[in-house]
C-alpha positions in Angstrom: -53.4 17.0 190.9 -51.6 14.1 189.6 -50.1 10.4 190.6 -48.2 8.9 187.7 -50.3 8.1 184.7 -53.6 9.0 187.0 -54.8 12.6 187.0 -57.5 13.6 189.7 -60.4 15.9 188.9 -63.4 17.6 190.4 -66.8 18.1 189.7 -70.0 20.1 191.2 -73.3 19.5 191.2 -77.0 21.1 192.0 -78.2 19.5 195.4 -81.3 21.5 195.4 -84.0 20.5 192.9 -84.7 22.2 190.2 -82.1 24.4 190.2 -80.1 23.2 187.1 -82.2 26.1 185.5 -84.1 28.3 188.1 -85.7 30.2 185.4 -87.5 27.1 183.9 -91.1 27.9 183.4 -91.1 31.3 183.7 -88.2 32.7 181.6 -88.6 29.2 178.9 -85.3 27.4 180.5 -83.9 24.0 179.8 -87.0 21.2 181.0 -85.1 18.8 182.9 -86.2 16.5 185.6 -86.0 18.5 188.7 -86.1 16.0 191.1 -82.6 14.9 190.5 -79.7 16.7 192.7 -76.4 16.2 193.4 -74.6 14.9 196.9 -71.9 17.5 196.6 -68.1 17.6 195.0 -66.9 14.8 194.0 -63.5 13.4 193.1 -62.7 11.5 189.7 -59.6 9.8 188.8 -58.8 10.3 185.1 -56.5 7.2 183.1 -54.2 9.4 181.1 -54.0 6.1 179.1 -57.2 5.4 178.3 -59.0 8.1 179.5 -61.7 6.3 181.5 -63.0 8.0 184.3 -63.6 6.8 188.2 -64.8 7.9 191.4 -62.6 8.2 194.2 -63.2 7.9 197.7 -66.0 5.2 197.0 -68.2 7.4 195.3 -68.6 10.0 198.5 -68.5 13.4 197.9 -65.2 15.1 199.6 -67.6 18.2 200.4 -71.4 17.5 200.8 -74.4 19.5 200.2 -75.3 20.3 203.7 -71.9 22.1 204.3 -71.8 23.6 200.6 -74.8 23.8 198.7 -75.4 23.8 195.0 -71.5 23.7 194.3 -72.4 24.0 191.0 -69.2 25.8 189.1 -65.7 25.0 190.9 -61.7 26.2 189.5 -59.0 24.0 190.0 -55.6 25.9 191.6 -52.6 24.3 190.1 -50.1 23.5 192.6 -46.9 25.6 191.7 -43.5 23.1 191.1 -41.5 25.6 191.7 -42.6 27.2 195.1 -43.8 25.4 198.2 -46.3 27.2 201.2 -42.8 28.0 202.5 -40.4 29.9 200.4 -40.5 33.1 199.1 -41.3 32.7 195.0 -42.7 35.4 193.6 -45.3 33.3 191.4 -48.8 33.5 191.5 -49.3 30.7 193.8 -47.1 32.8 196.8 -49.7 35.8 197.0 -52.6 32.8 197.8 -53.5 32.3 201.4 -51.0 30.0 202.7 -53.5 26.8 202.7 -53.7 26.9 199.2 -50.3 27.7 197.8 -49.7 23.8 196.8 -53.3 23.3 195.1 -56.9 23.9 196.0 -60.6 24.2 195.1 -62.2 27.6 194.8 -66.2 26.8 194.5 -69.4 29.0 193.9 -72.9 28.3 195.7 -75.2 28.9 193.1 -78.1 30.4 195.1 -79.8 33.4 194.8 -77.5 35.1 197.4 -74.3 33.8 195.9 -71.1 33.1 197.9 -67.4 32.4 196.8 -65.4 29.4 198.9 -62.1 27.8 198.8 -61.1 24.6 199.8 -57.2 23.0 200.1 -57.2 19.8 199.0 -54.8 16.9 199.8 -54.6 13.3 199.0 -53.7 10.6 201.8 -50.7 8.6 200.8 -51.7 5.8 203.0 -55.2 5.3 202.0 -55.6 7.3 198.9 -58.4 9.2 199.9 -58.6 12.7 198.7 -60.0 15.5 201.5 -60.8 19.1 201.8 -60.8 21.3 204.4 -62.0 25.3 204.2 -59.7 28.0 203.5 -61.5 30.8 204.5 -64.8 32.3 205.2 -67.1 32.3 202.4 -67.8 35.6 200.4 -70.8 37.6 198.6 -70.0 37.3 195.2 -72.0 40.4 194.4 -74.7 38.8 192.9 -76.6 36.0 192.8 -76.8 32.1 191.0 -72.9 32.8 190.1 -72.4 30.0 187.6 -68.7 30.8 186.4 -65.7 31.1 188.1 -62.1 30.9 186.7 -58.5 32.0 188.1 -56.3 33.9 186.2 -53.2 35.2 186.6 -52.2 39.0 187.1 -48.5 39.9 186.0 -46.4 37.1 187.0 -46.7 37.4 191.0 -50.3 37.5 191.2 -53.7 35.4 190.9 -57.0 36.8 191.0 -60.3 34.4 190.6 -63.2 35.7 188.7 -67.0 35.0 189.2 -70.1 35.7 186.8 -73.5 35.9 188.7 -76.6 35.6 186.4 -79.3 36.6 188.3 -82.5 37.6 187.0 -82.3 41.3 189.7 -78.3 41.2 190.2 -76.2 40.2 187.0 -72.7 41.0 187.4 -68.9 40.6 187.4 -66.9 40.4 190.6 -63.2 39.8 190.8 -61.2 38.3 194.2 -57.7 38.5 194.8 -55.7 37.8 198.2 -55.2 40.5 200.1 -52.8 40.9 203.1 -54.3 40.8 205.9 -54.5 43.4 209.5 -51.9 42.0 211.9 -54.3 43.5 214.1 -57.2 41.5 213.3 -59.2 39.8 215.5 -60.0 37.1 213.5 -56.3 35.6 213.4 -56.0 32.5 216.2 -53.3 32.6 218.5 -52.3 29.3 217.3 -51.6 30.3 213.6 -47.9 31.6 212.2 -47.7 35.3 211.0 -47.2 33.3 206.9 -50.7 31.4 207.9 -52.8 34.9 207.6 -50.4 36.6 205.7 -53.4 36.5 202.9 -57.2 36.2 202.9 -59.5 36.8 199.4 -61.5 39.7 199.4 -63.9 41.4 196.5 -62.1 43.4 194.5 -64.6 44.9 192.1 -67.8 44.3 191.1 -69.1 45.1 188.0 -73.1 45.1 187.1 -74.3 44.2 184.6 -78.2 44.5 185.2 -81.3 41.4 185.1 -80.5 38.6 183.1 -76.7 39.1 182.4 
């Protein structure tokens, strides 16, 4: 996300102490003073100029630790220029759920029963502030304390977002990419357009890669 000669980043945190390295103590680890944590996400604004860095929305985080905890590891998703939630472009973007076509946050809990979430994000044109608002429920990432996650694009229609999980019993590789979803399913509200829930992430694969990896 940009505004001029201002870019806007993101950046997670551990909010439960001591878990910047789990494994401290007991598998050597990085000593660190475990009784600092982390609020939540927080937004930066970035001076393309100068490159100085500053926290938006006063300093508050625009998702806190009691609705996502240790957010530690989060992926940016580019708005597309040339598509819009909308149309019909066959970029990557168009195969997202709809909520996140023009931009979003998808975010790993680093616990030891890991989960996958992904926010839209949108910045207020009146008073600046930037917000973001769930996009889905969250997801087993296969594994646990997943502490990477990238997107990637598949061919030239298609997005998938991958997630490495470190854990000391479940190591592994999982992959998510949207999926259309039921018509049928229950979960759809009566109030949403067919587009809306036209795609929802799901695992696609999971690879193990045994204690440790």
């Amino acid at each position: 996300m940009e505004s001029q000669n201002e870019y806007i980043g993101f950046v997670g945190c551990y909010t439960k102490a001591g878990q910047a390295d789990p494994f401290e103590g007991s598998h050597g680890g990085v000593p660190h003073d475990r009784s600092k944590i982390g609020t939540g996400v927080l937004a930066i604004a970035v001076n393309a100029s100068s490159g100085s860095l500053s926290f938006l929305n006063d300093g508050e985080p625009i998702i806190k630790a009691d609705e996502l905890p240790n957010p530690s590891y989060l992926c940016i998703l580019e708005r597309d220029s040339n598509s819009s939630a909308s149309n019909n472009s066959s970029s990557s973007s168009s195969s997202r759920p709809a909520a996140l076509r023009n931009g979003g946050l998808c975010i790993v809990s680093e616990l030891e029963k890991g989960t996958f979430h992904s926010y839209a994000v949108c910045r207020d044109k009146t008073t600046m502030k930037i917000t973001a608002k769930s996009a889905g429920t969250p997801l087993d990432t296969g594994g646990s304390y997943p502490c990477h996650i990238i997107s990637a694009d598949v061919g030239s229609d298609a997005e998938c977002i991958l997630v490495c999980n470190y854990g000391e019993e479940e190591g592994a590789l999982s992959a998510f990419a949207a999926t259309t979803a039921d018509p049928s399913s229950e979960s759809r509200s009566k109030d949403e357009d067919d587009d809306s829930q036209k795609y929802y992430y799901t695992r696609q694969i999971c690879i193990p890669f045994g204690p440790g990896s």
